[in-house]
Steps between C-alpha positions, in 0.01 A plus 500: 500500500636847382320843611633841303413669883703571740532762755753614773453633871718794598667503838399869591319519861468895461535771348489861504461747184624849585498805230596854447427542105411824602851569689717294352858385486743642181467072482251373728144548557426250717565223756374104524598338822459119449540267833593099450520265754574151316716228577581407161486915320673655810399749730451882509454797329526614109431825391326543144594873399267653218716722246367836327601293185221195495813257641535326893832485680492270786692481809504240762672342796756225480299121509211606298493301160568712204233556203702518166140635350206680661288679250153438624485877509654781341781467249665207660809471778824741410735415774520305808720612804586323797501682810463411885274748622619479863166560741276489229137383596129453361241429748103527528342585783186551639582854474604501126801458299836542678811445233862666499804495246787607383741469230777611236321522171744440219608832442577540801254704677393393866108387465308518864125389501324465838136493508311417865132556583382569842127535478268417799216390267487190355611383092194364318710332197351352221536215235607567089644436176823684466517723162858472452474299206342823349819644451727183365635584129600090463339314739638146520164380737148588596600676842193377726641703825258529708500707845358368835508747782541766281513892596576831471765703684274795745662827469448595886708395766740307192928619551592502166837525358657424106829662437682458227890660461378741772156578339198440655218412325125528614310180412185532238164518690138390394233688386228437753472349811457121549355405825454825654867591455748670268774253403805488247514346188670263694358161518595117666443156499570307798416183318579418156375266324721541137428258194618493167270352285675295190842630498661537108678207414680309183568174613370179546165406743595261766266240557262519771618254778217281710424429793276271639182695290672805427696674316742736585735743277790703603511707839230272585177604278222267549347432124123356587353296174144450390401352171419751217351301157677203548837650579680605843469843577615722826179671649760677792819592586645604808759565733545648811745689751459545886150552523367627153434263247472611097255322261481524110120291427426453131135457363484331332833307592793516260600211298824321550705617259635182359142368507295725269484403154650605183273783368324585779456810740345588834480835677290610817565674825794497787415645849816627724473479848601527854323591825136625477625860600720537204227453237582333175669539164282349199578446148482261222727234327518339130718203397496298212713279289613448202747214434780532738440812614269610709394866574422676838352885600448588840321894528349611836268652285234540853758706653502516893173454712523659831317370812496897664396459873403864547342788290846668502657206314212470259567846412831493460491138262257692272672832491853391470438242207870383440412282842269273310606563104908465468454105481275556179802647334708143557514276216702140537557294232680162450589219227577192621696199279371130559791295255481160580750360743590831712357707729251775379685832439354807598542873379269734715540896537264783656415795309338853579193533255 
């Protein structure tokens, strides 16, 4: 059994998003604290800098694995610089957000970000679909990165501090209130949940391995079959991480690729999902075959469907439409060769449409 899906499970457990577009940097205009704690990735902090020019620098601390490619958003990854960041911290409280640190950037220039909130009143986070795949010129995956315990930075009682070379640079704010209080542009997640959906490939499928009734592909995808017009088909796939779990359900299910018959095409609907909170992604799928090749498209055509808890979300899903439409605008596409005797060979690639 071959499937063309696959998917893999960051190992963020938070992050933070911090901008000054309308301050910025001569480089820099803004700040993405990331915080791992993973036995096999490595633990601490890694700093995703946004550039003036579309591009990301990153910096992080010794032990953390090193990505030769991230360009889920923006133009893609410039440089990566290694750098201790000696007292460096990222905490949530019940308070807010509480984060610190500080580094050489590669020209150079000293780089101090601490950010703490001291507010009496209570957060009220919320649950959603990260845009940041609105921005990606080549994405290589679907980013499904979705935000539990998600919120806002308040503006009162917050110490703020971003210096740059000596500069200090005041932090872009929102336009209304949320809750009852002012708050930054500033926003966190204190539990990430981070999947890319079918990452590009050119290579060969590996075949799904079994166990007892199941099947299993790689980082431990279960692949759950159902009968579809005679031939195998996979009606779900999932995986999970801590305590999120991701689904992809297909109605009807897709065919097994080596299965379908010369000649022949199918096409119907996928469903991407995780916890209730998060809503879902919907789109729709076509494959067909003809001789050894078989042909695959993948659009999220649906876009995002909230599941807004409060009037305040509702209104901002509706009003701020690049929430639910920037998957529309992702197109995957792949071609897959069955020759007799060796594994099925797969070219796939994302594109913006």
């Amino acid at each position: 059994m071959y499937s063309p899906f696959s998917l893999n499970i960051s190992h963020i457990e938070r992050l933070f998003l911090i901008n000054f577009e309308r301050d910025p940097d001569e480089v820099y205009i803004g700040f993405e604290p990331q915080w791992f704690d993973d036995a096999s990735y490595g633990t601490g902090l890694r700093i995703i800098a946004w550039r003036k020019d579309g591009y990301i620098d990153v910096y992080q601390q010794p032990g953390l694995t090193k990505e030769d490619r991230i360009d889920v958003a923006a133009k893609g990854l410039a440089d990566t610089i290694i750098s201790p960041m000696t007292n460096a911290r990222f905490s949530v409280t019940t308070s807010g957000v509480d984060v610190a640190f500080a580094f050489k950037d590669k020209a150079g220039r000293k780089v101090e970000v601490e950010i703490v909130e001291k507010s009496q009143k209570p957060t009220n986070p919320f649950s959603l679909l990260a845009p940041v795949g609105s921005s990606s010129a080549n994405p290589s995956s679907l980013p499904v990165y979705l935000m539990f315990k998600f919120d806002f930075v308040r503006r009162a009682n917050t110490d703020v501090t971003i210096s740059i070379n000596g500069r200090t640079h005041k932090p872009d704010t929102f336009p209304f209130p949320l809750n009852g209080s002012r708050v930054y542009f500033m926003r966190y997640s204190s539990d990430t949940f981070l999947v890319d959906w079918c990452p590009s490939q050119s290579q060969a499928l590996e075949p799904l391995r079994r166990e007892g009734n199941k099947l299993y592909g790689p980082n431990d995808t279960l692949y759950e079959l159902s009968e579809q017009q005679n031939c195998p088909a996979f009606a779900r796939i999932s995986s999970s991480r801590k305590s999120h779990r991701f689904a992809s359900e297909f109605h009807p299910p897709f065919p097994e690729i080596a299965y379908i018959a010369d000649n022949t095409s199918f096409s119907g609907e996928f469903v991407l999902s995780a916890d209730e909170s998060a809503g879902v992604v919907r789109g729709t799928y076509e494959v067909s075959r003809s001789g050894d090749e078989v042909e695959v498209t993948l659009n999220p055509s649906g876009g995002w469907e909230p599941r807004p808890r409060t009037l305040f979300l509702k209104f901002l899903f509706n009003v701020a439409k690049i929430f639910r439409q920037w998957p529309k605008t992702y197109l995957w596409t792949a071609k897959i060769n069955l020759s007799e005797g060796v594994p099925p060979f797969m070219e796939s690639r994302w594109t913006r449409i």
